[in-house]
Every structure is written in structure tokens, then in C-alpha cells.
BATI-92393 format. One line per field, with one value per residue: x, y, z of N, C-alpha, C in turn. Coordinates in Angstrom, 3 decimals. Example, Ala and Ser with C-alpha at 12.3 -4.5 7.8 and 13.67 -1.06 7.14 Angstrom:
BEGIN
n.X <- 13.190, 12.850 .
n.Y <- -5.690, -2.250 .
n.Z <- 7.800, 7.080 .
ca.X <- 12.300, 13.670 .
ca.Y <- -4.500, -1.060 .
ca.Z <- 7.800, 7.140 .
c.X <- 13.200, 12.900 .
c.Y <- -3.300, 0.030 .
c.Z <- 7.800, 7.870 .
This chain:
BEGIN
n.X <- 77.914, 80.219, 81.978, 82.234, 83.935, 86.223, 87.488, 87.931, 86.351, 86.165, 84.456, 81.880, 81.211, 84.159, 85.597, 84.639, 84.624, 87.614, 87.739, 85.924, 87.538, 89.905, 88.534, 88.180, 90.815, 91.523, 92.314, 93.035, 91.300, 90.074, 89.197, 87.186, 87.479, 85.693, 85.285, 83.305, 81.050, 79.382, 76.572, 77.268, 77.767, 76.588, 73.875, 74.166, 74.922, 74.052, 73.507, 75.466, 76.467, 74.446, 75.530, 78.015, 77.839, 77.892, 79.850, 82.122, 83.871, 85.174, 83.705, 84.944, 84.241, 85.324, 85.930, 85.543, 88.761, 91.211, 93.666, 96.502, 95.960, 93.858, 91.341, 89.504, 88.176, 85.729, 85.203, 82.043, 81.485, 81.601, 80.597, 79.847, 81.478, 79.530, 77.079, 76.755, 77.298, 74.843, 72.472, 73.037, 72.717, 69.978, 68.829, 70.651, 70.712, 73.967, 76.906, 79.388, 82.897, 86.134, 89.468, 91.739, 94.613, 96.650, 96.761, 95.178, 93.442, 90.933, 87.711, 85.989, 82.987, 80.471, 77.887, 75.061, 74.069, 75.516, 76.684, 79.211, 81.512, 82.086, 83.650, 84.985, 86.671, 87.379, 89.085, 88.643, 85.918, 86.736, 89.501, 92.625, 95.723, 97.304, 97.556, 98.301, 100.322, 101.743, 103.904, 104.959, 106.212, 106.958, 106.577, 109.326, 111.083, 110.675, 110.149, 107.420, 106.057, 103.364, 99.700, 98.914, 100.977, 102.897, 105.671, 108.502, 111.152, 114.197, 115.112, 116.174, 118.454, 119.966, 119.282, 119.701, 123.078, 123.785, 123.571, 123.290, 120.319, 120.404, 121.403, 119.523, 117.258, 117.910, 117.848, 115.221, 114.078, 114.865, 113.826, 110.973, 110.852, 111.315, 108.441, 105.895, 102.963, 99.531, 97.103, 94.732, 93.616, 93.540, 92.693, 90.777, 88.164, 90.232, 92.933, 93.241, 92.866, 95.533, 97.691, 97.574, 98.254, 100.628, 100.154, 100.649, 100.669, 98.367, 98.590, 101.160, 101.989, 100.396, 98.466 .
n.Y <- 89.437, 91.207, 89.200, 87.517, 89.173, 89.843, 87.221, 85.619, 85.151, 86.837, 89.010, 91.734, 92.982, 92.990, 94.675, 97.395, 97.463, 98.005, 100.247, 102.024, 102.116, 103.261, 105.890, 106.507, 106.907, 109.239, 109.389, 111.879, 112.244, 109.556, 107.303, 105.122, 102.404, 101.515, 99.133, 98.517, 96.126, 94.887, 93.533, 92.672, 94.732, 96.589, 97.085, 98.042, 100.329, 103.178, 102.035, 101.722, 104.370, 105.794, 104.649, 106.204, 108.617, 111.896, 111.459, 111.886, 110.412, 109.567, 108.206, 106.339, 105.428, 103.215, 102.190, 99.143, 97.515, 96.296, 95.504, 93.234, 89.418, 87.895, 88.685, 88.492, 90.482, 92.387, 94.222, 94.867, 94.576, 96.691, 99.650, 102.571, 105.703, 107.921, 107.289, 106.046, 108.682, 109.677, 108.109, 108.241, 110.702, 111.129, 110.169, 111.445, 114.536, 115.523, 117.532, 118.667, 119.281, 120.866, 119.517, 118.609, 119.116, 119.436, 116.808, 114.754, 111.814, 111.017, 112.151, 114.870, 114.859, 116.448, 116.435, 118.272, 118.751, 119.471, 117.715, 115.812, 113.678, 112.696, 110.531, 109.702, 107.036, 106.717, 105.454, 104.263, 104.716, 107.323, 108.446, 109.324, 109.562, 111.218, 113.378, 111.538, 111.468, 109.114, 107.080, 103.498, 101.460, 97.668, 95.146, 93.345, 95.185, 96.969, 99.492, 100.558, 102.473, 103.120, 101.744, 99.514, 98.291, 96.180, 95.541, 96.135, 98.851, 97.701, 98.298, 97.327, 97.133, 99.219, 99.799, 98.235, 98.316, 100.285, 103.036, 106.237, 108.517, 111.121, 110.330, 107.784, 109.393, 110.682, 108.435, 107.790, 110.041, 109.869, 107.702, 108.333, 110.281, 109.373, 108.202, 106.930, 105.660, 105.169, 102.987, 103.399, 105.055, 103.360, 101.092, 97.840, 94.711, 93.430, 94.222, 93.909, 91.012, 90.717, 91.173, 89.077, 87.544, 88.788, 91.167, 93.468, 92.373, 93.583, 93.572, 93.589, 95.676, 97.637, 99.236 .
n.Z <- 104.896, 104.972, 106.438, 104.302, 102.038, 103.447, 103.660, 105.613, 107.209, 109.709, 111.856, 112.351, 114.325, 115.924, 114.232, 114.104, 116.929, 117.112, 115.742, 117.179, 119.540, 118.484, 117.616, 120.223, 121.283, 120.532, 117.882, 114.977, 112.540, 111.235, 108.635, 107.190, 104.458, 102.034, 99.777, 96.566, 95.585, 92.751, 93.007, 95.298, 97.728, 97.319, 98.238, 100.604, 101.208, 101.847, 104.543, 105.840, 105.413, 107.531, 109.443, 109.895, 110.038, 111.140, 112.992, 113.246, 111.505, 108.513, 106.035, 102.847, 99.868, 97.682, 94.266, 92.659, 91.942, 89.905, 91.669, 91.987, 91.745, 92.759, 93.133, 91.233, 89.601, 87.529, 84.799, 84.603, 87.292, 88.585, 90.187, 89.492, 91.139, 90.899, 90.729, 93.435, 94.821, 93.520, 94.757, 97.725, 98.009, 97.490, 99.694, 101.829, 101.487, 99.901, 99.393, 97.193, 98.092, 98.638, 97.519, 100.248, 99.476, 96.796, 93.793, 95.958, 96.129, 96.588, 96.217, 97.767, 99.687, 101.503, 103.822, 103.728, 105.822, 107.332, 109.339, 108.336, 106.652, 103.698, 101.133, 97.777, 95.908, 92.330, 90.455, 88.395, 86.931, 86.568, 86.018, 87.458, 86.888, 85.694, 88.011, 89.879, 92.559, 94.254, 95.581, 96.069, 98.538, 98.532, 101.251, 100.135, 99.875, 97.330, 95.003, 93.494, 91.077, 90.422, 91.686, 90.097, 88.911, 86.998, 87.552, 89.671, 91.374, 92.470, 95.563, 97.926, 98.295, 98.248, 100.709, 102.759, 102.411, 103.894, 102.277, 102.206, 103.175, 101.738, 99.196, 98.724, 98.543, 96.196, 94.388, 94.055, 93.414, 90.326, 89.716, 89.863, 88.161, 85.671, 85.483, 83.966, 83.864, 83.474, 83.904, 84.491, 82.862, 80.783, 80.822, 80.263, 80.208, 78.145, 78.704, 81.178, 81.418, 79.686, 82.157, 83.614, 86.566, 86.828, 88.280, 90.779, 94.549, 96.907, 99.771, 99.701, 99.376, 100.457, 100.004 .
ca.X <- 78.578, 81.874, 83.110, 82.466, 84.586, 87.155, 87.576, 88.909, 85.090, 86.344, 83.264, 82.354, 81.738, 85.414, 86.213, 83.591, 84.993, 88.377, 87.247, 85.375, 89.174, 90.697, 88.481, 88.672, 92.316, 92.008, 92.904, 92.211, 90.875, 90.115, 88.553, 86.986, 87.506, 84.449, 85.251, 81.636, 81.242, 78.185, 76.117, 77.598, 77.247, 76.067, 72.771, 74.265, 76.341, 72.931, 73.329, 76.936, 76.529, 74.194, 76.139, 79.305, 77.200, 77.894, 80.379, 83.192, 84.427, 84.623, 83.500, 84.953, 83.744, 86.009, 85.257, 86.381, 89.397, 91.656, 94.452, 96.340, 95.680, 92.937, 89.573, 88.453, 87.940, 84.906, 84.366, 80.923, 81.167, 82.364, 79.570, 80.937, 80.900, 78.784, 76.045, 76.595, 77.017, 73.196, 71.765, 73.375, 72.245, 68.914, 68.368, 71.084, 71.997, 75.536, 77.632, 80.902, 84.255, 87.455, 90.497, 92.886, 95.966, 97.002, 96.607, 94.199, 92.663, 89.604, 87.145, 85.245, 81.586, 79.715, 76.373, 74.226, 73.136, 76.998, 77.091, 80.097, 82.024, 82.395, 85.007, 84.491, 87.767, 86.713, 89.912, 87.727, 85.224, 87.408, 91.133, 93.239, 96.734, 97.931, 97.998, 99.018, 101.982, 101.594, 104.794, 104.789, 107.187, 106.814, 107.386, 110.564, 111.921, 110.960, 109.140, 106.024, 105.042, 101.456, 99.010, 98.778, 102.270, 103.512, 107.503, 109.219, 112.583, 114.500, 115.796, 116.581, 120.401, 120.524, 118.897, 120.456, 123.909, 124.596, 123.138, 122.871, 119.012, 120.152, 121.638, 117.908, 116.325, 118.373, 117.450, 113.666, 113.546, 115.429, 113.339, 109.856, 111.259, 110.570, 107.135, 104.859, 101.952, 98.324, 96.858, 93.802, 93.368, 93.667, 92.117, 89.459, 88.904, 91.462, 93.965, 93.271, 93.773, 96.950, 98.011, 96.948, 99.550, 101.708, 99.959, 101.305, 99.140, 97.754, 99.462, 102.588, 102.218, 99.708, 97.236 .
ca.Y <- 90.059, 91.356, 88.032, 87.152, 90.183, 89.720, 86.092, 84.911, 85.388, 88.158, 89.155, 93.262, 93.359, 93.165, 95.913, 98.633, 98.130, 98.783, 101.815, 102.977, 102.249, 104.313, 107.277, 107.003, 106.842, 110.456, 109.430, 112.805, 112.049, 108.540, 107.251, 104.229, 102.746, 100.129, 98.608, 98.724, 95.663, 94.785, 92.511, 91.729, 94.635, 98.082, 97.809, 98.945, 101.557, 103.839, 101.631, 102.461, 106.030, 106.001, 104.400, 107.075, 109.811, 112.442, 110.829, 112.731, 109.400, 109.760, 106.671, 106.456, 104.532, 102.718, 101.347, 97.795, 97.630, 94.753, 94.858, 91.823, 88.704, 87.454, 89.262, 87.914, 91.443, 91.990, 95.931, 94.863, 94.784, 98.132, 100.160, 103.910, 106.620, 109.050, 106.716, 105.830, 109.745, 110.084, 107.117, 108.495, 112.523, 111.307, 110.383, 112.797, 115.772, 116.053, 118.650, 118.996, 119.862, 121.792, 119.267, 118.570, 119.409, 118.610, 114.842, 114.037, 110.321, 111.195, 113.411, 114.979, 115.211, 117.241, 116.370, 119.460, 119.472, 119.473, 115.901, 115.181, 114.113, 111.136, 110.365, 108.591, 107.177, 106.153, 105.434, 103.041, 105.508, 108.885, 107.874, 110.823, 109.154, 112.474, 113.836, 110.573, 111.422, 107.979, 105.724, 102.385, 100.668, 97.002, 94.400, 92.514, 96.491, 97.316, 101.086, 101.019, 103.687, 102.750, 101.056, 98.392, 98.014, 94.646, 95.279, 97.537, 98.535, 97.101, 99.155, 97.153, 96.540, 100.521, 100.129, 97.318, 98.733, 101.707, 104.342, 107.721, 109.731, 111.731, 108.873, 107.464, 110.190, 110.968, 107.154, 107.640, 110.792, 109.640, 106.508, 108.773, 111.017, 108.287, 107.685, 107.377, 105.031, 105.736, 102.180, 103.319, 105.287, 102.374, 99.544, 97.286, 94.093, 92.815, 95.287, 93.055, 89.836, 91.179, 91.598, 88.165, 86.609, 89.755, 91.985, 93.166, 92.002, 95.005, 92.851, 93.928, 97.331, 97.971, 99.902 .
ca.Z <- 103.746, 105.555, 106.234, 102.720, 101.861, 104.413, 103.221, 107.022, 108.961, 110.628, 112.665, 111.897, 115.915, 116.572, 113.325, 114.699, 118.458, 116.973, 114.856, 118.251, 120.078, 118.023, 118.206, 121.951, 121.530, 120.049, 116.461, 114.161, 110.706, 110.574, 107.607, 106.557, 103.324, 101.669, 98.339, 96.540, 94.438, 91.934, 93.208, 96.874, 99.092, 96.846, 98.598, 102.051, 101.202, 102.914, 105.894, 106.462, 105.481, 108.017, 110.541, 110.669, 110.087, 112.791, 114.231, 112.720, 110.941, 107.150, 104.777, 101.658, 99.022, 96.469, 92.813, 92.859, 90.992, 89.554, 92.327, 92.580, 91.339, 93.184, 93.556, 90.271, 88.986, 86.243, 84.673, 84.710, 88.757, 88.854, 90.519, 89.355, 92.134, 90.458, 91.006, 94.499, 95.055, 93.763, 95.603, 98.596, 97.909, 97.137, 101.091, 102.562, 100.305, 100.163, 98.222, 96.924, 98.946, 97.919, 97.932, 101.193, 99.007, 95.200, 93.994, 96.742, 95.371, 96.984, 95.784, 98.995, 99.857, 103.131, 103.845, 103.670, 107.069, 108.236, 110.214, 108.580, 105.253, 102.196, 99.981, 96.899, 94.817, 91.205, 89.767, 87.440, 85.834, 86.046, 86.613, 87.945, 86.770, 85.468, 89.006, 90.989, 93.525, 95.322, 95.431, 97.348, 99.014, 99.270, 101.761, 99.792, 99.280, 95.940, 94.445, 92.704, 90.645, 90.435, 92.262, 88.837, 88.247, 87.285, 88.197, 90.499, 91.675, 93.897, 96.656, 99.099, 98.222, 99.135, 102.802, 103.965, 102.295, 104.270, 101.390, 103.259, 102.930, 100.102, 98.371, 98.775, 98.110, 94.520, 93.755, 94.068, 92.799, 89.269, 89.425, 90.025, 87.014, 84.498, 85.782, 82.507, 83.828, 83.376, 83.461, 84.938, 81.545, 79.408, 81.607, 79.753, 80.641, 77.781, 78.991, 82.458, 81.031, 79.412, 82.849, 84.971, 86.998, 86.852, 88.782, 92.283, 95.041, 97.864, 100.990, 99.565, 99.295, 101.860, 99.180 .
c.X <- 80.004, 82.248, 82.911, 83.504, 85.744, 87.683, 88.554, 87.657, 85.559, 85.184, 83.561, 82.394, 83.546, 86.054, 85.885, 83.982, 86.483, 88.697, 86.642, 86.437, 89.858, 90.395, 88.493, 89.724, 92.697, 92.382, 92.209, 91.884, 90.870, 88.694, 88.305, 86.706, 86.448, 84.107, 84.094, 82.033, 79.624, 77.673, 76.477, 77.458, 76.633, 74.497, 72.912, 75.166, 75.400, 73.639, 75.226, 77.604, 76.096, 74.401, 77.103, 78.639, 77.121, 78.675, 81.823, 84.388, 84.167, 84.942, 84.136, 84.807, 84.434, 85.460, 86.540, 87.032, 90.232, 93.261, 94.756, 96.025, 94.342, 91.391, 88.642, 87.833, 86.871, 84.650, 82.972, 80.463, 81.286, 80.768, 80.107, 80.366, 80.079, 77.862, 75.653, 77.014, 75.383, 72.342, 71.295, 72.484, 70.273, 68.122, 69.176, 71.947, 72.898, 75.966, 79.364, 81.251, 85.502, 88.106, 91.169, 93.879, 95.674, 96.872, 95.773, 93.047, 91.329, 88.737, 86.059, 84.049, 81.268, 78.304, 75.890, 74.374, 74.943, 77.340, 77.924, 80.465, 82.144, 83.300, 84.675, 86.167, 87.329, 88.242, 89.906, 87.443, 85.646, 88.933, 91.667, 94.992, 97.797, 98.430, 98.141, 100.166, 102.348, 102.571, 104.694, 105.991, 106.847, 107.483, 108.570, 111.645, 111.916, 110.011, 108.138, 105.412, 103.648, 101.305, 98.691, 100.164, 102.729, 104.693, 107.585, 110.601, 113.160, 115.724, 116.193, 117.677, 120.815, 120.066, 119.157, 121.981, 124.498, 124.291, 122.576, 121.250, 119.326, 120.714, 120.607, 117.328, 116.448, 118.300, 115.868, 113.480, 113.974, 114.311, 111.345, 109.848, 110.748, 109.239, 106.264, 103.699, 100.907, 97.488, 95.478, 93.015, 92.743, 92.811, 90.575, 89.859, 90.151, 92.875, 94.456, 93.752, 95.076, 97.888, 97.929, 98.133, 100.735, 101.809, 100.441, 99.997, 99.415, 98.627, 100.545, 103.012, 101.338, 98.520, 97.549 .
c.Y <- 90.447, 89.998, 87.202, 87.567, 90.444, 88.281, 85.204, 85.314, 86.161, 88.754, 90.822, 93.401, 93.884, 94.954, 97.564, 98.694, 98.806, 99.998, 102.360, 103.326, 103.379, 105.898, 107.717, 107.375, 108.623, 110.830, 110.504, 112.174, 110.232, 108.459, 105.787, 103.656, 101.487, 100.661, 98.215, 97.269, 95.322, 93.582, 91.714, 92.791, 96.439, 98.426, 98.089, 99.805, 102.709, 103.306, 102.320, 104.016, 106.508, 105.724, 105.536, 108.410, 110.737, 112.414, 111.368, 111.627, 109.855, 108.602, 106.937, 105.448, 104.113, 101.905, 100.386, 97.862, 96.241, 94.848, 93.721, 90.738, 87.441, 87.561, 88.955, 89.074, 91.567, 93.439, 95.851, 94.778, 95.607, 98.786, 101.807, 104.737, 107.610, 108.195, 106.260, 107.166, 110.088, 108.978, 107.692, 110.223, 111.930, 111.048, 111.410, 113.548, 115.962, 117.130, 118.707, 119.728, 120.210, 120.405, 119.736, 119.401, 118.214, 117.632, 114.471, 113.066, 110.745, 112.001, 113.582, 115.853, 115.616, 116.671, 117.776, 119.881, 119.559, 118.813, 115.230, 114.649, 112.464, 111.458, 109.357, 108.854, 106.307, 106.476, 104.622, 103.839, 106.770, 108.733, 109.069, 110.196, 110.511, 113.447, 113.140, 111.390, 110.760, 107.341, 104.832, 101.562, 98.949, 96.039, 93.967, 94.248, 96.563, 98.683, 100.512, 102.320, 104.169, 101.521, 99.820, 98.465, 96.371, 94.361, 96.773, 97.769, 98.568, 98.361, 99.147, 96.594, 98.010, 100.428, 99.283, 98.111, 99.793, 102.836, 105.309, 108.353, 110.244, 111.228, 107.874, 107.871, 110.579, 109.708, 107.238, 108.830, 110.492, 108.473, 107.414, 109.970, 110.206, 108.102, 107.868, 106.225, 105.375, 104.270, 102.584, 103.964, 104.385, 101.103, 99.002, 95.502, 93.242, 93.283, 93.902, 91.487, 89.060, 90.849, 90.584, 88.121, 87.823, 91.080, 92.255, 92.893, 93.153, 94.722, 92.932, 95.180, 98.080, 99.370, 101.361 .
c.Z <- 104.110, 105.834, 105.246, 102.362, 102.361, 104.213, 104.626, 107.962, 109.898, 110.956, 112.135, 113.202, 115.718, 115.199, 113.714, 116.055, 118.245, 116.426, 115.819, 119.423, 119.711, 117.973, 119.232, 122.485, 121.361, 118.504, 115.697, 113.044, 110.301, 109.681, 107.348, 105.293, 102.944, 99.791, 97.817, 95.140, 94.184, 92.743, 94.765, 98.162, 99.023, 97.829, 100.398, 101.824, 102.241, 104.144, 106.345, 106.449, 106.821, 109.722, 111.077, 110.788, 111.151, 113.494, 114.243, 111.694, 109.821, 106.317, 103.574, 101.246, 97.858, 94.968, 92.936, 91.719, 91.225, 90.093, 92.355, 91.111, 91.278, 93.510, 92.258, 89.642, 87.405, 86.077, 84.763, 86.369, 89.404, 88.935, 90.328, 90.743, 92.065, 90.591, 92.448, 95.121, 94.881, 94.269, 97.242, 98.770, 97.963, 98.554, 101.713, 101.447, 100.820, 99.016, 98.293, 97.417, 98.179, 98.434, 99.547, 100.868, 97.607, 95.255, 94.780, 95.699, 95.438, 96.928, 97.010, 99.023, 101.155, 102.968, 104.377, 105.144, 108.328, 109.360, 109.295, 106.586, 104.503, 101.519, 98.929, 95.981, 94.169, 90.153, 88.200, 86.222, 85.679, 87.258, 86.996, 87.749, 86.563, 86.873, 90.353, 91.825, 94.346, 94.813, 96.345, 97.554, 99.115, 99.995, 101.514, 99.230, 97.780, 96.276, 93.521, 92.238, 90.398, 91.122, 91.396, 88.406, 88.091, 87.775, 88.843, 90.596, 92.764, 94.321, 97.956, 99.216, 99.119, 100.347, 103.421, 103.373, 102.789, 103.410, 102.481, 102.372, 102.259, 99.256, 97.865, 97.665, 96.847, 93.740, 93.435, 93.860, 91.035, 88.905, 89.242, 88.330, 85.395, 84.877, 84.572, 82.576, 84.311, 83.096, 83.331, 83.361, 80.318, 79.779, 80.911, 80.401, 79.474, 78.659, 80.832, 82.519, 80.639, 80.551, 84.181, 85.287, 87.382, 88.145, 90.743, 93.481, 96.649, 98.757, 100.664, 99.682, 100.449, 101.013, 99.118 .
């Protein structure tokens, strides 16, 4: 199933020795993120709960969304997180966590017995657009105001040009000022179809 999912046979061996690298390395707060889709890999979400469990790693669980151009996106493959919250509770009770800080994507779960924490982002079945504060940069220097944006702006005339940090910074705050997108609000799949071909793809922005 991961090198289905990974679409380059990327073995999980080599992903799990570098996720066991990195906590050897000392890394605080890593998190793993596993995109849940209908029908390809909802019935291990247990098994991978039960893998980090303890370990001070925290899983989060994403609702497959229509990034991109390529994942072939279907609302009917959308597994919501309130359902893979009581799947999950119904072998290890978990309970709701206070926020990191404002905007946090991720809504955070404890397991009862205090071995450790979940994250579930369901930008699908309960969008949080209203309190986004995520901009993205990508590769060819453009801004993204959302994670579904079809155009951005380009900003990479100012960083190769010599523009000084608060010359920047009064560009991308003017440009963040207009921000008025809520796709996640509106998203059906017409709304998606609306939207083929246009959409920015993850490997640009880095998610």
C-alpha cells in the first residue's frame, strides 16, 4: 500500500529507519503525516496508531484533498476525521487537546492512558479557512494564499533584485491583506472540476 501511495516503490523500511534517524538525532516534535483515502489504506490507520504509540512521535491523519492536479481526487473518497477519531477511540480512548497556538490546522488528540498524541486535519469535512495564517512560497518564487489557489504572486523579481526585508515584508503583508479565499468552504466536486488543470501542485509549495 505505501508504494502504491508513494507512486516511486519507495520501500516503508527505508521511511521508518529515517523517522527512527531522526529521533536519534534528537529531533523535538516530529510528526507524521498519513493521507487517509477511501478504499486504499483506511483499514490501517489502527495499525499505524499502534505503531507510534508511546514513542513520543505524533501521527496525524489527513482527509484526502484535491491538491494538485494529479491524485484523481473523488469527495466520495474522503474518509472525514470524525470517523477515524471514533474507530480509533473505540480501541484506544483518546480525548481532546487545547491548541499549540491560534490557527493550528490540526486539531489535537491524547490517548487517555497518556502514551502520547494524534492530530487529525479535516480541511474537507470542517474547513477552518477563516483562521488560516499559512502562506507558501513556491519553488519558481511566487505567494500562495491558500493551499487551493490556482495563481500566485510573483516575488521573485524582489529577491533576486536587491529588495531590502522590510521592502519584503510590506509586499507580503499588502498582498496577505487582500486574502479572501475559503475554497475549502465551497469545495464540491463541481467546484473541483471548475478548477482542473489550474490547480497548484504540493511539489511546489512543499504542502
Amino acid at each position: 500500500i505505501y508504494k502504491d501511495l508513494n507512486d516511486v516503490n519507495f520501500p516503508i523500511e527505508k521511511t521508518l529507519a529515517g523517522i527512527q534517524a531522526a529521533k536519534d538525532a534528537g529531533i523535538p516534535s516530529i510528526k507524521i503525516n498519513v493521507v487517509v483515502k477511501r478504499g486504499v489504506n483506511e483499514k490501517e490507520l489502527i495499525k499505524i496508531a499502534e505503531h507510534f504509540k508511546g514513542t513520543g512521535i505524533i501521527v496525524r491523519y489527513i482527509e484526502f484533498m484535491d491538491v494538485g492536479t494529479s491524485n484523481g481526487w473523488r469527495l466520495d473518497d474522503v474518509v472525514p476525521s470524525r470517523q477515524i477519531v471514533e474507530e480509533i477511540n473505540r480501541v484506544y480512548p483518546i480525548e481532546p487537546l487545547n491548541p499549540n497556538y491560534t490557527s493550528e490546522v490540526a486539531t489535537r488528540w491524547g490517548y487517555k492512558d497518556g502514551s502520547g498524541e494524534l492530530g487529525f486535519i479535516s480541511s474537507v469535512s470542517e474547513p477552518f479557512c477563516k483562521e488560516c495564517s499559512r502562506i507558501r512560497l513556491s519553488v519558481d518564487g511566487k505567494l500562495y494564499k491558500c493551499l487551493f489557489a490556482t495563481e500566485g504572486f510573483d516575488i521573485r523579481q524582489m529577491l533576486r533584485g536587491g529588495a531590502s526585508d522590510g521592502e519584503i515584508e510590506q509586499a507580503i503583508g499588502r498582498i496577505w491583506t487582500t486574502r479572501d479565499e475559503h475554497y475549502s468552504e465551497i469545495r464540491t466536486e463541481e467546484t473541483v472540476k471548475a478548477r482542473t488543470g489550474k490547480r497548484i501542485e504540493m511539489s511546489y509549495i512543499g504542502g
